[in-house]
PDB file of N, CA, C and O in Angstrom:
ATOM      1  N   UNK A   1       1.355 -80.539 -16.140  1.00  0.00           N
ATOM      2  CA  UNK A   1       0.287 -79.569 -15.973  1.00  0.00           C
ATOM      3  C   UNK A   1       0.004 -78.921 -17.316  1.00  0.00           C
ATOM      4  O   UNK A   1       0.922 -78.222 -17.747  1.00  0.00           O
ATOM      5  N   UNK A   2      -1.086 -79.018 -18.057  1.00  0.00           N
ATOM      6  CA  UNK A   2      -1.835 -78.345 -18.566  1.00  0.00           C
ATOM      7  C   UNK A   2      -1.495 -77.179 -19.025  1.00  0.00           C
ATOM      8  O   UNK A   2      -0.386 -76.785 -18.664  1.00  0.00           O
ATOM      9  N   UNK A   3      -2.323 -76.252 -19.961  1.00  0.00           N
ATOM     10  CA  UNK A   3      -2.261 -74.366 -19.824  1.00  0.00           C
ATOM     11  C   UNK A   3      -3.603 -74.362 -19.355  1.00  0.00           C
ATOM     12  O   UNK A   3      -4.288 -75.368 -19.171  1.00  0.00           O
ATOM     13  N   UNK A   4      -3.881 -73.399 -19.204  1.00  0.00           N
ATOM     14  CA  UNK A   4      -4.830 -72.513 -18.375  1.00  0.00           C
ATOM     15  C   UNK A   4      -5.691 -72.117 -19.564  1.00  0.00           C
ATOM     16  O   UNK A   4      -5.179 -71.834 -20.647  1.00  0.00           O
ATOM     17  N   UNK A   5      -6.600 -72.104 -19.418  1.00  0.00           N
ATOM     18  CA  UNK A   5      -7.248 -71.812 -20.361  1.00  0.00           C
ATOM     19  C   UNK A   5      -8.706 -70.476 -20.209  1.00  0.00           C
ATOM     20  O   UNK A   5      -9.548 -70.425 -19.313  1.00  0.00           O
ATOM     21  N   UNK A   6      -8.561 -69.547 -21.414  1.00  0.00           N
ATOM     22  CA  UNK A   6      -9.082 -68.450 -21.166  1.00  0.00           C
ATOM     23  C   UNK A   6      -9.764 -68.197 -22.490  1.00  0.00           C
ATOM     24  O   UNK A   6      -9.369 -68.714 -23.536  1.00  0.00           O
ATOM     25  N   UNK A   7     -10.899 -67.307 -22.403  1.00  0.00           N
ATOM     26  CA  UNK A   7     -11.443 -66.987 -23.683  1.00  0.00           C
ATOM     27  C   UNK A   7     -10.868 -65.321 -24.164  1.00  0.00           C
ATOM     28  O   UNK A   7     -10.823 -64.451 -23.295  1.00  0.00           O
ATOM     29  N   UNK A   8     -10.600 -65.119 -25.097  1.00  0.00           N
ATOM     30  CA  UNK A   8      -9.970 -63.941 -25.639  1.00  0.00           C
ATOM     31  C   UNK A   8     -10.350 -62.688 -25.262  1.00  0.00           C
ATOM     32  O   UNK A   8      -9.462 -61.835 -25.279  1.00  0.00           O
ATOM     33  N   UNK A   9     -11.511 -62.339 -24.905  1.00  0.00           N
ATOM     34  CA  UNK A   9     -12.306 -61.472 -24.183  1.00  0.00           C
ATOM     35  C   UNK A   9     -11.934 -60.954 -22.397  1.00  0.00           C
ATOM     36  O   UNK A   9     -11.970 -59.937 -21.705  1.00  0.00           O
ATOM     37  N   UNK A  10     -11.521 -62.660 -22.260  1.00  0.00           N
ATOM     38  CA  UNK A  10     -11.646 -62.452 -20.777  1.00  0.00           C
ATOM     39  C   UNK A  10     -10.145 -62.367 -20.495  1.00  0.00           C
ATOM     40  O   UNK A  10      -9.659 -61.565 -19.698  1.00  0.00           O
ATOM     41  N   UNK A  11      -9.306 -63.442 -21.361  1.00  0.00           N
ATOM     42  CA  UNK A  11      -8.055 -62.808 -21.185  1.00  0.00           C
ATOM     43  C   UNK A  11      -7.344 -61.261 -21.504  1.00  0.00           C
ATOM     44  O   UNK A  11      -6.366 -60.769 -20.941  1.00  0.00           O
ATOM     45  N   UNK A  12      -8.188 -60.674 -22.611  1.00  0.00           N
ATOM     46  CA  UNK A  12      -7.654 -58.973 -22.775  1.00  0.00           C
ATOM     47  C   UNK A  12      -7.979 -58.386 -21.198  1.00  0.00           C
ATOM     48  O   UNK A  12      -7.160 -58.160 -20.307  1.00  0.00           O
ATOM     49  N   UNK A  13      -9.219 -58.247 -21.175  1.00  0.00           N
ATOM     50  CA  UNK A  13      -9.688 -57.947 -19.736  1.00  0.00           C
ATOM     51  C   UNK A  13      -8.853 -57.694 -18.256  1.00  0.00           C
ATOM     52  O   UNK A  13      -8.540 -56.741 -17.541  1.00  0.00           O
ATOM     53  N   UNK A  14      -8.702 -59.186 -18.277  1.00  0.00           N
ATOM     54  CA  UNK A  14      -7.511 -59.641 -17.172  1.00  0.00           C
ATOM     55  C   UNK A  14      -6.334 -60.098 -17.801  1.00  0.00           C
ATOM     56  O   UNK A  14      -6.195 -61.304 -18.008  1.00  0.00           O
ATOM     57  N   UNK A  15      -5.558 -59.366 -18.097  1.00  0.00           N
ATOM     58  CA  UNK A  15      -4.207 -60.055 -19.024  1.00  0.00           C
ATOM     59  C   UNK A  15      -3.823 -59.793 -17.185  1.00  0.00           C
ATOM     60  O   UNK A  15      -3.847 -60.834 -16.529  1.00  0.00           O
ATOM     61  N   UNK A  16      -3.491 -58.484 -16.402  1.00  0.00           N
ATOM     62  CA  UNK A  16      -2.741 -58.638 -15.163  1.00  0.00           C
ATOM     63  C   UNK A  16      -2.861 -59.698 -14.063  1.00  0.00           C
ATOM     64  O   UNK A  16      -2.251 -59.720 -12.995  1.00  0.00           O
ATOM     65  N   UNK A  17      -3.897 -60.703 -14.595  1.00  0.00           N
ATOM     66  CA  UNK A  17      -4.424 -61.660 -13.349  1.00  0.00           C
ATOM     67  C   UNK A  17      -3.665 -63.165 -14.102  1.00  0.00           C
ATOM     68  O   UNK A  17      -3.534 -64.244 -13.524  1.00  0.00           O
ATOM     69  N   UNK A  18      -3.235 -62.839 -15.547  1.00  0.00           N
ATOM     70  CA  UNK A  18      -2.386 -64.309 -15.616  1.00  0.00           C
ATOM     71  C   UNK A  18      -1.036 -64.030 -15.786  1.00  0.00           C
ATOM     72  O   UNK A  18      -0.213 -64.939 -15.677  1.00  0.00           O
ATOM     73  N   UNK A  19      -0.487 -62.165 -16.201  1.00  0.00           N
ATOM     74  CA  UNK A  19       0.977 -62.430 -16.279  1.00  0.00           C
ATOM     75  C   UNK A  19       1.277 -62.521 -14.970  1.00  0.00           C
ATOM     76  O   UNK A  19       2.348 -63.113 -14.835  1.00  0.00           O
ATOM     77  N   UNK A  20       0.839 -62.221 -14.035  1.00  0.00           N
ATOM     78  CA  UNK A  20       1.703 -62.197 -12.295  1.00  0.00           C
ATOM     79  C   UNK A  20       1.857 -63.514 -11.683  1.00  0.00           C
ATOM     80  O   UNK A  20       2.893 -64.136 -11.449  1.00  0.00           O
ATOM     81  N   UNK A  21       0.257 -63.923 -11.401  1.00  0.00           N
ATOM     82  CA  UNK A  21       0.018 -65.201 -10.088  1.00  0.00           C
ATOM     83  C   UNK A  21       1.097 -66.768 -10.752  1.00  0.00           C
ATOM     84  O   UNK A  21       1.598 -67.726 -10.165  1.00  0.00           O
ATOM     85  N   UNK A  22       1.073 -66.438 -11.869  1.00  0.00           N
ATOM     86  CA  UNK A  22       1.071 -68.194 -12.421  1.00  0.00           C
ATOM     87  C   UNK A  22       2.499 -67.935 -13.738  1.00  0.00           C
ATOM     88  O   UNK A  22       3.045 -66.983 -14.297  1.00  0.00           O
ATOM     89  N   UNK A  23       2.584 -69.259 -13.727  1.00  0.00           N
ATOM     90  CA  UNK A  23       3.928 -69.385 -14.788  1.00  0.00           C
ATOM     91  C   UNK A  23       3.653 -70.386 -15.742  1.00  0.00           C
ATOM     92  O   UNK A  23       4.495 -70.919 -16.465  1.00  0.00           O
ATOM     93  N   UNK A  24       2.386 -70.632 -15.715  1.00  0.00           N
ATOM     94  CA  UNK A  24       1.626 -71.479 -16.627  1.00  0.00           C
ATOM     95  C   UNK A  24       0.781 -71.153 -17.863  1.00  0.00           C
ATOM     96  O   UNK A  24      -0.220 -70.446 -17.977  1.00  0.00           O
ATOM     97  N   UNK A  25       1.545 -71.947 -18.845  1.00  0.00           N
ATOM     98  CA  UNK A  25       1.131 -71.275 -20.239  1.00  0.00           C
ATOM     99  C   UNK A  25      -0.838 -70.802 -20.144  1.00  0.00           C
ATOM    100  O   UNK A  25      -1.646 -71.270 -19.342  1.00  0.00           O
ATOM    101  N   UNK A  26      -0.989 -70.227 -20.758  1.00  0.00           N
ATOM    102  CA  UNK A  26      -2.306 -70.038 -21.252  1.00  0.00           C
ATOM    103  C   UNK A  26      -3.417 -70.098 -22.625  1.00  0.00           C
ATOM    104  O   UNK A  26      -3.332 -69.286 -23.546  1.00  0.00           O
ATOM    105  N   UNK A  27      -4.284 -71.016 -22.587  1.00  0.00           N
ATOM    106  CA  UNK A  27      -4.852 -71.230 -23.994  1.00  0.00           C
ATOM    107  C   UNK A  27      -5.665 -70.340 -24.053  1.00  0.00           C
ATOM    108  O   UNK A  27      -6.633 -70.310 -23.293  1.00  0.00           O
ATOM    109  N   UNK A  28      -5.356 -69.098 -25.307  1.00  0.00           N
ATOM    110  CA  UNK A  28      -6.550 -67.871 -25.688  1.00  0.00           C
ATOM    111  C   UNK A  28      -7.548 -68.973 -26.665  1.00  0.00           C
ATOM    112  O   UNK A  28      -6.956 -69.763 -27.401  1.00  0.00           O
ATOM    113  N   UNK A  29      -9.057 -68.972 -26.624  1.00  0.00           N
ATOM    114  CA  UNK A  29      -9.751 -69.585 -27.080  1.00  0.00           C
ATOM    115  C   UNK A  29     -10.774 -68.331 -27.777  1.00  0.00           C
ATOM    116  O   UNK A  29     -10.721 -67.158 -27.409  1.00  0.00           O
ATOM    117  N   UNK A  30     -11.598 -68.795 -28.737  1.00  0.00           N
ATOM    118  CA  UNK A  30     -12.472 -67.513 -29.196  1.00  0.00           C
ATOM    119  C   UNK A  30     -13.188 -69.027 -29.663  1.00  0.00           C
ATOM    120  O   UNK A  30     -12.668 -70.057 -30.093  1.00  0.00           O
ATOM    121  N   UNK A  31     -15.096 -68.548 -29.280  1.00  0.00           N
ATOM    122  CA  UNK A  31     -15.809 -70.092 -29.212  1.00  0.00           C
ATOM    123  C   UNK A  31     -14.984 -71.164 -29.485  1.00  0.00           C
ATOM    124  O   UNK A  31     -14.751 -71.752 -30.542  1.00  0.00           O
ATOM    125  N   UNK A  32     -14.607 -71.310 -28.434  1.00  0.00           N
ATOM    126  CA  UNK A  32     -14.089 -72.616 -28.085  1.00  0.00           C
ATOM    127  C   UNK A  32     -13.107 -73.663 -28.808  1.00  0.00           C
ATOM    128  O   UNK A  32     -13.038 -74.886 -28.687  1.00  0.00           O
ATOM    129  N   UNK A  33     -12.040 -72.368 -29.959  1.00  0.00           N
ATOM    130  CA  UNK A  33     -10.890 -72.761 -30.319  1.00  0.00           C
ATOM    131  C   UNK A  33     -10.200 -72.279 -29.918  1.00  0.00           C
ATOM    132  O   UNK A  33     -10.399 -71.141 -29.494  1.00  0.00           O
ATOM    133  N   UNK A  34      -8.533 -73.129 -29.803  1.00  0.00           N
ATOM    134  CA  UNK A  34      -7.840 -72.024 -29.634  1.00  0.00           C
ATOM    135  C   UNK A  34      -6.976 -71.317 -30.891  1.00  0.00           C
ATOM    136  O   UNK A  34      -6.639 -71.955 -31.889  1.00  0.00           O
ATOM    137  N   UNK A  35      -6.758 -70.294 -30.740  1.00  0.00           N
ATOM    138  CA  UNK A  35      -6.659 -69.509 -31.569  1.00  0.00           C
ATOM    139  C   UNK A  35      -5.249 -68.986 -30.996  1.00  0.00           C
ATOM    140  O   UNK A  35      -4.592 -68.381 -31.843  1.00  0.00           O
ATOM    141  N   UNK A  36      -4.651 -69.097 -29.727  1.00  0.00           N
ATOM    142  CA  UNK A  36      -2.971 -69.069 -29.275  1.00  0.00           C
ATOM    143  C   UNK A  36      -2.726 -69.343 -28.006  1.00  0.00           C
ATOM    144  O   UNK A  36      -3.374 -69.881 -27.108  1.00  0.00           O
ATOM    145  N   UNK A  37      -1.405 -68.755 -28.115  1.00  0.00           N
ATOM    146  CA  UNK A  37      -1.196 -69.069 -26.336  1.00  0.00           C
ATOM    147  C   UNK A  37      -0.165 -68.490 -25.685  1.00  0.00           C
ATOM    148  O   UNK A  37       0.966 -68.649 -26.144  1.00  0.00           O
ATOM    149  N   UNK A  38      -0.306 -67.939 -24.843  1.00  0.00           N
ATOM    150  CA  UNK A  38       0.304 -66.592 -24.156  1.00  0.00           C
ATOM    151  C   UNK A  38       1.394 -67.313 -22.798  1.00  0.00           C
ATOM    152  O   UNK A  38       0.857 -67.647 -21.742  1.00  0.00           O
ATOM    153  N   UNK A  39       2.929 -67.486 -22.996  1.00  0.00           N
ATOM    154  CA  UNK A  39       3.360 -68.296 -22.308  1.00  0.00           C
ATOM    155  C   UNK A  39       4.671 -66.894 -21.377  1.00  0.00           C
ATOM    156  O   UNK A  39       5.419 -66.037 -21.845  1.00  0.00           O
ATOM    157  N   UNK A  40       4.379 -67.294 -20.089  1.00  0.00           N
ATOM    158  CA  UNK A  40       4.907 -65.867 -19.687  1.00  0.00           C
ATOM    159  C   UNK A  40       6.165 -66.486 -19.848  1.00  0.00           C
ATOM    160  O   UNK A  40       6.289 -67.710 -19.887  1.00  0.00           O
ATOM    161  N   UNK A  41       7.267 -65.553 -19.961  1.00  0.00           N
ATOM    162  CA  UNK A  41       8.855 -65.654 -19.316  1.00  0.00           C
ATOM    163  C   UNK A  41       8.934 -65.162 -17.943  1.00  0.00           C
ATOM    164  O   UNK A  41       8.641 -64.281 -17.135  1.00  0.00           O
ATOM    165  N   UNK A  42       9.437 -66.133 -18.150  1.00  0.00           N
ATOM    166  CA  UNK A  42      10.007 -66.013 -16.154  1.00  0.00           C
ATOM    167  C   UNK A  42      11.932 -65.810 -16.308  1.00  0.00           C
ATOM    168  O   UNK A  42      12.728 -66.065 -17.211  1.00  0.00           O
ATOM    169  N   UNK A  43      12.060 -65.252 -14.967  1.00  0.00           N
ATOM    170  CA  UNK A  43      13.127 -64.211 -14.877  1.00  0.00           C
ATOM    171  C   UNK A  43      14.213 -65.580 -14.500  1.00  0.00           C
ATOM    172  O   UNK A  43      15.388 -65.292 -14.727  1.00  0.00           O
ATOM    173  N   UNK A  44      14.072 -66.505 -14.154  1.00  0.00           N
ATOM    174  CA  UNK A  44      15.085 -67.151 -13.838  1.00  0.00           C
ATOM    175  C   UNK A  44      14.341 -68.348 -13.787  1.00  0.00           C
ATOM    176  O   UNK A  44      13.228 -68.523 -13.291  1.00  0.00           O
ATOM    177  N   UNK A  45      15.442 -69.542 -14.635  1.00  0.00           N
ATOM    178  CA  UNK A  45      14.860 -70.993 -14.709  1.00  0.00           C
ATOM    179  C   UNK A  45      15.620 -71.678 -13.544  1.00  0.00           C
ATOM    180  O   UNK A  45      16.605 -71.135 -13.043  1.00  0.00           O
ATOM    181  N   UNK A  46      15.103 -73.001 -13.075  1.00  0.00           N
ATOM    182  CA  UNK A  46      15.978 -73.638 -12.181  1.00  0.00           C
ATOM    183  C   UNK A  46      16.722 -74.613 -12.666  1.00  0.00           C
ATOM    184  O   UNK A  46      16.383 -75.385 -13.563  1.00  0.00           O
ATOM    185  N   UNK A  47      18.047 -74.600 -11.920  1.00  0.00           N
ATOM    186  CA  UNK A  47      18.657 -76.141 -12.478  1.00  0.00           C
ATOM    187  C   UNK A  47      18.253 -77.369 -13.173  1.00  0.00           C
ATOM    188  O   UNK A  47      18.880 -78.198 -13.832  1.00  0.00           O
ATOM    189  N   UNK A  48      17.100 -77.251 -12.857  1.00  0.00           N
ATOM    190  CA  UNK A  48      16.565 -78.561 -13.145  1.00  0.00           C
ATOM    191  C   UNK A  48      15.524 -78.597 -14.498  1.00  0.00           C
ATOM    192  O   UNK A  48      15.150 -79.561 -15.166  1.00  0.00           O
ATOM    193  N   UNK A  49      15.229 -77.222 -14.615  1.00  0.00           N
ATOM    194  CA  UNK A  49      14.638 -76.936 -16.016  1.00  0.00           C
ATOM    195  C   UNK A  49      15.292 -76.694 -17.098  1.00  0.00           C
ATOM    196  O   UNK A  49      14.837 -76.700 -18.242  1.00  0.00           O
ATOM    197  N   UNK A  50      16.685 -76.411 -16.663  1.00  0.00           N
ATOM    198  CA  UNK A  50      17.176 -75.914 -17.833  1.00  0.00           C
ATOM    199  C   UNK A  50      18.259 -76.943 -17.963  1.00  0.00           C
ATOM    200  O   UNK A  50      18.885 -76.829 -19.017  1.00  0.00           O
ATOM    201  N   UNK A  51      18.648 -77.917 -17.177  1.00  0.00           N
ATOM    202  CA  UNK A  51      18.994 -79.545 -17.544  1.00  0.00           C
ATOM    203  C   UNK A  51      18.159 -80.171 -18.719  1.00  0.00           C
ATOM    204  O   UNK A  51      18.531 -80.771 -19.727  1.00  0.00           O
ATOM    205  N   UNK A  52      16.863 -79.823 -18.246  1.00  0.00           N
ATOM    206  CA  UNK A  52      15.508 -80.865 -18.669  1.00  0.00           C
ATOM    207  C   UNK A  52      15.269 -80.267 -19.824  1.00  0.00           C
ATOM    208  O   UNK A  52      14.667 -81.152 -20.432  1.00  0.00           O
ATOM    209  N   UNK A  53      15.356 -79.132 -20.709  1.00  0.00           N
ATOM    210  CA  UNK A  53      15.209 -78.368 -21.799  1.00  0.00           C
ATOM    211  C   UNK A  53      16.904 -78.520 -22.320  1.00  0.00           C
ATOM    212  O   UNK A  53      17.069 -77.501 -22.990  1.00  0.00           O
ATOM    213  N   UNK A  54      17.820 -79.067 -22.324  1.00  0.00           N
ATOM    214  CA  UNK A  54      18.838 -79.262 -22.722  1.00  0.00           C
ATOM    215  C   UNK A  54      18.537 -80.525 -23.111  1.00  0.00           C
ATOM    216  O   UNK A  54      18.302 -80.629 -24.314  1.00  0.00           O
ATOM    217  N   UNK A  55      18.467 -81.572 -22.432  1.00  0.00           N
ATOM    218  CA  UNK A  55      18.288 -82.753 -22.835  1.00  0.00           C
ATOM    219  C   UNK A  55      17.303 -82.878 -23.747  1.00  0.00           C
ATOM    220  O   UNK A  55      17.461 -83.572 -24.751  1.00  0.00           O
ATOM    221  N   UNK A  56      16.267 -82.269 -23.514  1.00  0.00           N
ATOM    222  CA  UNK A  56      15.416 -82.712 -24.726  1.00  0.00           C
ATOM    223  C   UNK A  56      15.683 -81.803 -26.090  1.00  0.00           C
ATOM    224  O   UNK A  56      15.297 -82.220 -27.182  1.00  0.00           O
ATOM    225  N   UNK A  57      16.167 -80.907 -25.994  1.00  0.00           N
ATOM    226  CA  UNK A  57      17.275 -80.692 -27.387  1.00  0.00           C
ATOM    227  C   UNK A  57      18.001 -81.435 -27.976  1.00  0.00           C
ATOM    228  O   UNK A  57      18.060 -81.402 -29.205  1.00  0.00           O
ATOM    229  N   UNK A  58      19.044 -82.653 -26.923  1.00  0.00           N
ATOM    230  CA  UNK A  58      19.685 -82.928 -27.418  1.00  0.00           C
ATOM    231  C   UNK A  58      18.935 -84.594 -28.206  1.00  0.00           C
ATOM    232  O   UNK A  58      19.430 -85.361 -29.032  1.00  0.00           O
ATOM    233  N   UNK A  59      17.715 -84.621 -27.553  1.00  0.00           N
ATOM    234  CA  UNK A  59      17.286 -85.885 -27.683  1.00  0.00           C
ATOM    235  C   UNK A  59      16.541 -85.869 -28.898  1.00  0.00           C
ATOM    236  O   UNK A  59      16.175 -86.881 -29.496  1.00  0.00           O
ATOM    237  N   UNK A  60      16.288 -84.475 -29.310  1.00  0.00           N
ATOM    238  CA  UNK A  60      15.184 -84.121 -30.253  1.00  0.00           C
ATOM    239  C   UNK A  60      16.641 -83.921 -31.832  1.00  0.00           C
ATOM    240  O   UNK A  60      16.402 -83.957 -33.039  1.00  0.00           O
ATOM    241  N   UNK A  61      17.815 -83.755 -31.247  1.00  0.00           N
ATOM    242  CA  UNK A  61      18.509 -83.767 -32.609  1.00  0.00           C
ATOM    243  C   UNK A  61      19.220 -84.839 -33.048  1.00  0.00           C
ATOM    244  O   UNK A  61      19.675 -85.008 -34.179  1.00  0.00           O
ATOM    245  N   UNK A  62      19.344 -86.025 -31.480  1.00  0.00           N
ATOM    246  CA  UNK A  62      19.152 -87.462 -32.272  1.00  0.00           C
ATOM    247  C   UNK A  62      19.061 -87.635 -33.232  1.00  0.00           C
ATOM    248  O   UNK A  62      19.755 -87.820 -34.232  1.00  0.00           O
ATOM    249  N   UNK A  63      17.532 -87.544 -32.770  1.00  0.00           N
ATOM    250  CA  UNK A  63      16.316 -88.274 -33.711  1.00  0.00           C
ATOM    251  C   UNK A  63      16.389 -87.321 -34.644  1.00  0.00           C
ATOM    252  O   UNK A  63      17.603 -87.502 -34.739  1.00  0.00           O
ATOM    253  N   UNK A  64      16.201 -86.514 -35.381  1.00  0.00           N
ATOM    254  CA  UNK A  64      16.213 -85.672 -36.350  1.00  0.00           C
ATOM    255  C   UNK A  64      17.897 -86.127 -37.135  1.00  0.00           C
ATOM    256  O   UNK A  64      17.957 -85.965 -38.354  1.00  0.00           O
ATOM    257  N   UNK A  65      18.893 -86.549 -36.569  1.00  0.00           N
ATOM    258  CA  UNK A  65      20.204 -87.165 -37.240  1.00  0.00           C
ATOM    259  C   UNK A  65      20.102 -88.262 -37.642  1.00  0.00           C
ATOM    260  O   UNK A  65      20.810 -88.618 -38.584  1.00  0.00           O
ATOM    261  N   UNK A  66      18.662 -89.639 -36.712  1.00  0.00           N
ATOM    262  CA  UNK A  66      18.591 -90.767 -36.907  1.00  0.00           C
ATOM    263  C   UNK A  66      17.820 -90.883 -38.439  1.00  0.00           C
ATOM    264  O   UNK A  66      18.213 -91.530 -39.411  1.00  0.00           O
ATOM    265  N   UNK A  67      16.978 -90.303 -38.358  1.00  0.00           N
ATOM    266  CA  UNK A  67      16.410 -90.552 -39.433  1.00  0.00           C
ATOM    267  C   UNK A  67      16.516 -89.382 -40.802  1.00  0.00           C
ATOM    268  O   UNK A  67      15.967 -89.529 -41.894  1.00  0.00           O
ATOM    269  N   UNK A  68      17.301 -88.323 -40.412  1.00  0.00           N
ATOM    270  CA  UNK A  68      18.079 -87.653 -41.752  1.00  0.00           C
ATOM    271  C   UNK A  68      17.454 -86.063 -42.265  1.00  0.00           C
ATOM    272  O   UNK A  68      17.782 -85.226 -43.105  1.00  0.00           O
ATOM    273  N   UNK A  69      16.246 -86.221 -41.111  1.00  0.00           N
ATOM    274  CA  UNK A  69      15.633 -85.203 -41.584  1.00  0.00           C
ATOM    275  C   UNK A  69      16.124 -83.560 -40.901  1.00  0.00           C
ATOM    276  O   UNK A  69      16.478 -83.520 -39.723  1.00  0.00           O
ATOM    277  N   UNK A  70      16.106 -82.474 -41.611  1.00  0.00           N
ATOM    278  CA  UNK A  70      15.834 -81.448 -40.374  1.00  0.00           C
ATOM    279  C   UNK A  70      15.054 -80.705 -40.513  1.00  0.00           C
ATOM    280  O   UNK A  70      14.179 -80.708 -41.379  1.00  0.00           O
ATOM    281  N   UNK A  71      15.333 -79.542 -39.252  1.00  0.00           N
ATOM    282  CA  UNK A  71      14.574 -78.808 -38.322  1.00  0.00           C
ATOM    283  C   UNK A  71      13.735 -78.158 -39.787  1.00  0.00           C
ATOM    284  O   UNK A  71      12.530 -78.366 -39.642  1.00  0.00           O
ATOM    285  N   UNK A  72      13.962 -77.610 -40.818  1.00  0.00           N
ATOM    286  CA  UNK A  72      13.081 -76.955 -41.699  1.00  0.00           C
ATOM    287  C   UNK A  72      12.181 -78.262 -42.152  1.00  0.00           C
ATOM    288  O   UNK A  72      10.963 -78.161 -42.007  1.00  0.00           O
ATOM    289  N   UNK A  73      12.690 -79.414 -42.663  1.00  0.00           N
ATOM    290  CA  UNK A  73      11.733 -80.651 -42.767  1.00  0.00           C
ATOM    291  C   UNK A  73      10.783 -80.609 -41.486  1.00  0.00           C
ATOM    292  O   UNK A  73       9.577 -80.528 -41.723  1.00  0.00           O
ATOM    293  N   UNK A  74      11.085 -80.643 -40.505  1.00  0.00           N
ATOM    294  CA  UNK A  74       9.576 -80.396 -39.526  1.00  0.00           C
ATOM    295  C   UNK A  74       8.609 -79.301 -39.766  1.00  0.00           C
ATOM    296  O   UNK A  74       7.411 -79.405 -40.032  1.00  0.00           O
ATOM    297  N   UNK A  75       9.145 -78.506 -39.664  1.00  0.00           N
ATOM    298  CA  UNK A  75       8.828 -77.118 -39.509  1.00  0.00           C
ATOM    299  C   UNK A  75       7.610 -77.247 -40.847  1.00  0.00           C
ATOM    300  O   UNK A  75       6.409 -77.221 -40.581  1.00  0.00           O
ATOM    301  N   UNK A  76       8.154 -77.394 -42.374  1.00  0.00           N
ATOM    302  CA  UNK A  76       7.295 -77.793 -43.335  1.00  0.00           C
ATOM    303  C   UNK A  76       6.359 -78.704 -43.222  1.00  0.00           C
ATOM    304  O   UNK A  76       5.243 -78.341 -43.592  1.00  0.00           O
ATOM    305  N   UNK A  77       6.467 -79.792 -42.818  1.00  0.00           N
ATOM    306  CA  UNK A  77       5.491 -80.988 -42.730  1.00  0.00           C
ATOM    307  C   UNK A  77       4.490 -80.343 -41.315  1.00  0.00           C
ATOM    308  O   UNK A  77       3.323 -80.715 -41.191  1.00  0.00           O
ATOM    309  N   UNK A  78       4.949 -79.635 -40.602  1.00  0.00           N
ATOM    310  CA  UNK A  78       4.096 -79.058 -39.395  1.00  0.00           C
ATOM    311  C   UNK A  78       2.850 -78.009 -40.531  1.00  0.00           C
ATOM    312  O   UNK A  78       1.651 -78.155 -40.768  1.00  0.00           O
ATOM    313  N   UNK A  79       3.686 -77.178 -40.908  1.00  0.00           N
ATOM    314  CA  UNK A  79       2.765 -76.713 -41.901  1.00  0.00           C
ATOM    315  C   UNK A  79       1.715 -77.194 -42.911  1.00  0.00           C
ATOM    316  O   UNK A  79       0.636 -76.688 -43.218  1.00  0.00           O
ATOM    317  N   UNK A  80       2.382 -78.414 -43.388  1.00  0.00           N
ATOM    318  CA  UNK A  80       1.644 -79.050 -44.223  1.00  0.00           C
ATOM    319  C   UNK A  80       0.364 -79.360 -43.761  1.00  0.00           C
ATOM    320  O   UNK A  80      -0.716 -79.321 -44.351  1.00  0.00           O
ATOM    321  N   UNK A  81       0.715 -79.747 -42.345  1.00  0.00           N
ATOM    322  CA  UNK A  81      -0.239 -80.480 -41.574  1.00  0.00           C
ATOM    323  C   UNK A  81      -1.492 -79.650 -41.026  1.00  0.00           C
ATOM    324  O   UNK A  81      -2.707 -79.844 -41.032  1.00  0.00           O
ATOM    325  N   UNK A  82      -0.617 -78.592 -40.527  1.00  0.00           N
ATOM    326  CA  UNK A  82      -1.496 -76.978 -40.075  1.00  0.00           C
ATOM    327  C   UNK A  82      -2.964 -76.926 -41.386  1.00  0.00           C
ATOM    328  O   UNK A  82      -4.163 -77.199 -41.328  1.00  0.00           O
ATOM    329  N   UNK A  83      -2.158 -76.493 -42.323  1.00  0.00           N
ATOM    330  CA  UNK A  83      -2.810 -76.060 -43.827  1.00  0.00           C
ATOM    331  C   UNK A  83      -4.454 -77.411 -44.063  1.00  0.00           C
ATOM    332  O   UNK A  83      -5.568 -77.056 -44.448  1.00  0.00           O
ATOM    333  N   UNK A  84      -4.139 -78.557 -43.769  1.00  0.00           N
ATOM    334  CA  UNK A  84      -5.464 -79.163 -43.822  1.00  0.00           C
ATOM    335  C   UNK A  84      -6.062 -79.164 -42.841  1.00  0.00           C
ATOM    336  O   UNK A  84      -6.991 -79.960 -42.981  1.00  0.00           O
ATOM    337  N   UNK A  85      -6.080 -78.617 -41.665  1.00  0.00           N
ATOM    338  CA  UNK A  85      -6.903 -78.652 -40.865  1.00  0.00           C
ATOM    339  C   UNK A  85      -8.219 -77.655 -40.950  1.00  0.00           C
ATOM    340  O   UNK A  85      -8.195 -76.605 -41.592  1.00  0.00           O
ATOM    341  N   UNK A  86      -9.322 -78.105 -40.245  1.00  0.00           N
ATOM    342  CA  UNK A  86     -10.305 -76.856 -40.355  1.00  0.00           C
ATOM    343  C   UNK A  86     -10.245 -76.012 -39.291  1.00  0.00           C
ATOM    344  O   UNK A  86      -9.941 -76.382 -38.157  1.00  0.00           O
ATOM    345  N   UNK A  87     -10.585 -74.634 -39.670  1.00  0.00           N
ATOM    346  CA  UNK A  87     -10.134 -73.814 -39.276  1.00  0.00           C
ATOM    347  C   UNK A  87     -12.018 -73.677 -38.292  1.00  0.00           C
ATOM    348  O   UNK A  87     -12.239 -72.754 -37.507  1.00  0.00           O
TER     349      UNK A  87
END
């Protein structure tokens, strides 16, 4: 599933109509970029999410051991990548 998607205006407005009903991230857009995203915390994960967010930690430092790089090497090249885009 998706985020939800809202325009910045309408999400200030109604911020109480997406932190309650839903646990689904939300895309703040301003003409029709997005510009962030408002992801609620929830009070308790289930077994099965927090299996599924373990594993892919552990799957994500694999690969980051397989090929030598780390977490600040992403983090930079994410940036790098950020920095040419148009804004």
């Amino acid at each position: 599933m998706g985020p939800v998607t809202a325009g910045i205006r309408e999400f200030c407005e109604n911020f109480g109509a997406y932190l309650l009903p839903s646990n689904a991230p939300v895309a703040i857009t301003s003409p029709g970029n997005t510009i962030g995203y408002f992801i609620p915390a929830r009070r308790r994960r289930s077994e099965t999410e927090r299996a599924a967010r373990e594993e892919a930690a552990a799957r994500l430092a694999e690969m980051l051991a397989a090929t030598g790089l780390t977490e600040d090497d992403v983090v930079a090249d994410f940036k790098r990548w950020r920095a040419g885009k148009p804004r």
